[in-house]
C-alpha positions in Angstrom: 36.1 -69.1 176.8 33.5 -71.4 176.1 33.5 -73.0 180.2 33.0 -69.6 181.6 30.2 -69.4 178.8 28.5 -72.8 180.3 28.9 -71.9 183.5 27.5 -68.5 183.0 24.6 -69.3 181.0 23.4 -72.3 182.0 24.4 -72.5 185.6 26.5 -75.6 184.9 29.2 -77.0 187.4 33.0 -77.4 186.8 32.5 -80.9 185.9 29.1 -80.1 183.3 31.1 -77.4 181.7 34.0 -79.6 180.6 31.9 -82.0 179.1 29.8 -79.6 177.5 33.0 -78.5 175.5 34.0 -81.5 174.5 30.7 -81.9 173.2 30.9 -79.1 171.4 34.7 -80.1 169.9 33.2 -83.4 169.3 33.4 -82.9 165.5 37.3 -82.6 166.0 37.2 -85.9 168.2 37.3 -85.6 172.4 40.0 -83.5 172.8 41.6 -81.8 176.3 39.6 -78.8 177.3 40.8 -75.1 176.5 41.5 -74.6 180.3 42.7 -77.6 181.2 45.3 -77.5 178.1 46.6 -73.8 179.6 47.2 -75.1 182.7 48.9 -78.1 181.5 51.3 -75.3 179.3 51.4 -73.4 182.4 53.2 -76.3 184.7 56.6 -76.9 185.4 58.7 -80.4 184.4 58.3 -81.3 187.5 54.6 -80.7 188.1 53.9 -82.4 184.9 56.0 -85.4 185.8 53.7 -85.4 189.1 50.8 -86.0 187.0 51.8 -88.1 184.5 53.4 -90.2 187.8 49.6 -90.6 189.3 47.3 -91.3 186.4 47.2 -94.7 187.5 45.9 -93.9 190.9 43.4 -91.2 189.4 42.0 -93.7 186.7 41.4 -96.3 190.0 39.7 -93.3 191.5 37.3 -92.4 189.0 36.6 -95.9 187.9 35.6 -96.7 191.8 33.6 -94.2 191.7 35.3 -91.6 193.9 35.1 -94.2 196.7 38.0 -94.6 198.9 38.6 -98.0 199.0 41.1 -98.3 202.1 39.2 -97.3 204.4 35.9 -98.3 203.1 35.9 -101.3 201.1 35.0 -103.9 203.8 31.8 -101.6 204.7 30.6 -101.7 200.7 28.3 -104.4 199.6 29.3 -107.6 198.3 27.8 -106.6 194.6 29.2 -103.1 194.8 32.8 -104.4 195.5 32.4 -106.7 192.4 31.3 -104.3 190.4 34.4 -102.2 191.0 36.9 -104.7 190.6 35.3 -105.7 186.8 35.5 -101.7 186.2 38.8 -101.8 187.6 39.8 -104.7 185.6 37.7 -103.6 181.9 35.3 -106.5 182.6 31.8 -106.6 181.5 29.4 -105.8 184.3 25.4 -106.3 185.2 23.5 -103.5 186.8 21.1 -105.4 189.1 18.1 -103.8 191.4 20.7 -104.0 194.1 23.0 -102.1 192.5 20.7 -99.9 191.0 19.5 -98.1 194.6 22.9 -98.3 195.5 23.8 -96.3 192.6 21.0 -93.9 193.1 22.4 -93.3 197.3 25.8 -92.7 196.3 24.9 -90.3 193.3 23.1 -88.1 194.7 21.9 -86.8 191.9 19.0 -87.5 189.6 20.4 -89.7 187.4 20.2 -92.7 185.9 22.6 -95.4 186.8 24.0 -95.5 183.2 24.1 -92.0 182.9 25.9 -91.5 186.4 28.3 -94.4 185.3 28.9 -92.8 182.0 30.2 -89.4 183.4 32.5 -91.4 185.8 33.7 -93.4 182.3 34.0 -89.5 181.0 36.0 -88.8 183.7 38.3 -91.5 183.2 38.7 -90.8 179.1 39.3 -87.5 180.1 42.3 -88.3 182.5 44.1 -90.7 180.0 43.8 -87.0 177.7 45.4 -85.4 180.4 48.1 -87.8 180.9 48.8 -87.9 176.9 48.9 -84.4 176.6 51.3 -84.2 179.5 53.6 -86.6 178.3 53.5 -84.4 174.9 54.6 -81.3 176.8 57.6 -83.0 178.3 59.3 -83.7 175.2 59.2 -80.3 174.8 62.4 -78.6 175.8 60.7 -74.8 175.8 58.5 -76.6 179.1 62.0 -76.4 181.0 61.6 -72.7 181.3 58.2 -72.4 182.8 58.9 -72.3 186.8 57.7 -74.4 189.3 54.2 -73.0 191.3 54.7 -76.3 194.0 57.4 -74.1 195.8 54.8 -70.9 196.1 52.4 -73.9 198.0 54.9 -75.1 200.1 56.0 -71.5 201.7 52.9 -69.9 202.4 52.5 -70.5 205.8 55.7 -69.4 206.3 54.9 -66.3 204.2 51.7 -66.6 205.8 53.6 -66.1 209.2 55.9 -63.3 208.2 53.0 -61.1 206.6 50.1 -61.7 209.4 51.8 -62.3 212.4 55.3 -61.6 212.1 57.7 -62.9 215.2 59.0 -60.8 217.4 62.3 -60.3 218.4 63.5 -62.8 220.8 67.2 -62.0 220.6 69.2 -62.6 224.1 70.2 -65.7 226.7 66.5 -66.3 227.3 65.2 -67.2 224.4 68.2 -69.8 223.7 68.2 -71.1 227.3 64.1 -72.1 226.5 64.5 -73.4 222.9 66.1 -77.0 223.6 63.3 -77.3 226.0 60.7 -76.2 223.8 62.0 -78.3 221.0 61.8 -81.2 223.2 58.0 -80.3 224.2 57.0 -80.3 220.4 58.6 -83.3 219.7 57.4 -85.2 222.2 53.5 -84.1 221.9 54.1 -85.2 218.1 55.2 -88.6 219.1 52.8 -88.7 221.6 50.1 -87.6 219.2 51.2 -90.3 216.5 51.5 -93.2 218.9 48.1 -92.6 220.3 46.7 -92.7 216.2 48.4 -95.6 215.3 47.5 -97.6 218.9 43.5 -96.6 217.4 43.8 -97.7 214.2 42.9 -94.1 212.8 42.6 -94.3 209.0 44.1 -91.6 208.0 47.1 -91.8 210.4 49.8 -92.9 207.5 48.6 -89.7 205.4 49.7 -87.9 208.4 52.8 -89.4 209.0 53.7 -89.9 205.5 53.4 -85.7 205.6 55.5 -85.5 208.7 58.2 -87.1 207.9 58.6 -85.8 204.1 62.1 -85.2 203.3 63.3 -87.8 206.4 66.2 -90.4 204.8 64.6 -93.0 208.3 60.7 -92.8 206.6 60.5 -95.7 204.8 61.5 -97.7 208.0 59.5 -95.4 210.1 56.4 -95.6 207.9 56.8 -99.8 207.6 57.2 -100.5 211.2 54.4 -97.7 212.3 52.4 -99.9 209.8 52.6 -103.2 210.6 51.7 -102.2 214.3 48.5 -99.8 213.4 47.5 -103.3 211.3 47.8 -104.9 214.5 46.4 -103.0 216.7 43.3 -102.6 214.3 43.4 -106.6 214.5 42.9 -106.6 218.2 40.4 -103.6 217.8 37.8 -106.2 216.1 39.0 -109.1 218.3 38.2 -106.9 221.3 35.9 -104.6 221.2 32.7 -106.9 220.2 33.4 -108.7 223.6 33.6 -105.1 225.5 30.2 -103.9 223.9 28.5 -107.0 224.7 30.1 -107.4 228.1 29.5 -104.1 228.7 25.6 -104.3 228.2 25.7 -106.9 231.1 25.0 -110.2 229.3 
């Protein structure tokens, strides 16, 4: 196939060898990669619907420039946050000398700032591809038969588990007389564990919990109240801490 060809050759990456074959379909207009198309064919309904569900948040992705903005949009500069809101929004933008070093830093490559943008605008045609071609495959009613791989992810720890280290047998009063208690153990380290996170602001403590409690009919109350109170304790963190830092240096 003509990525393994690229990457073979030429030493190009994932990324380089898709656009080198839609440069070389270019004749036939941009078009969804050979790969990418036969693992599009190769998905379920349901994975497909999981794709077409999040092109919006992968288009915001690759037109901020892989930056995640939640947890570091108040750190970017004031240029660099403008910029991303006229991508986000289709406006025309300026690249100044500020944004042009800041461009070259996050990079990390040698390239060009229009040449760095222009893959990230690549990425982003490419994505509304996917998410066409998708859609296509849906209205197809052969698609129905292909199984679902998401259930193969989800089990194999627990296949991981029976293969590797596979339990012993724990048959007999014992073992039933311990497992309220360690039940109770677990679930009170967990709350323990999530309390502490959400009393310290940590960013990525609603991923976390959002994964926890997948499946739970109480998460959307769960996740809305844990929310409001990791916003306000990272409210007090910056009302607090710069007095404890300079206090603490003895002025």
């Amino acid at each position: 196939m003509v990525h393994e060809t690229c990457e073979a050759l030429f030493g190009l990456s994932h990324s380089d060898a898709v656009l080198a074959e839609q440069l070389l379909q270019v004749e036939h207009g941009f078009m969804v990669p050979y790969r990418i198309r036969r693992q599009l064919e190769m998905s379920s309904i349901e994975e497909l619907q999981t794709i077409v569900d999040r092109r919006d948040q992968t288009l915001v992705q690759h037109l901020c420039l892989q930056i995640n903005t939640d947890r570091d949009w108040e750190s970017l500069p004031q240029g660099v946050r403008e910029m991303l809101v006229k991508r986000v929004s289709s406006e025309v933008y300026q690249i100044t000398d500020a944004l042009t070093e800041w461009l070259h830093h996050h990079s990390g490559e040698q390239l060009q700032p229009e040449q760095y943008l222009a893959r990230r605008d690549h990425h982003v045609h490419l994505s509304l591809l996917i998410h066409q071609y998708a859609v296509r495959l849906l209205r197809k009613p052969s698609q129905r038969a292909v199984e679902t791989r998401r259930d193969m992810i989800d089990n194999s720890l627990s296949d991981i588990d029976r293969e590797v280290a596979p339990s012993q047998n724990r048959a007999g009063y014992i073992h039933w007389l311990r497992f309220p208690f360690v039940r109770v153990f677990r679930s009170f380290g967990t709350i323990m564990k999530f309390t502490v996170l959400m009393l310290i602001a940590e960013p990525e403590f609603q991923r976390e919990l959002a994964y926890l409690l997948k499946g739970n009919k109480l998460k959307h109350l769960i996740m809305f109240l844990s929310t409001r109170f990791c916003i306000y304790a990272h409210l007090v963190q910056q009302a607090v801490l710069p007095w404890f830092m300079v206090s603490s240096l003895g002025f």
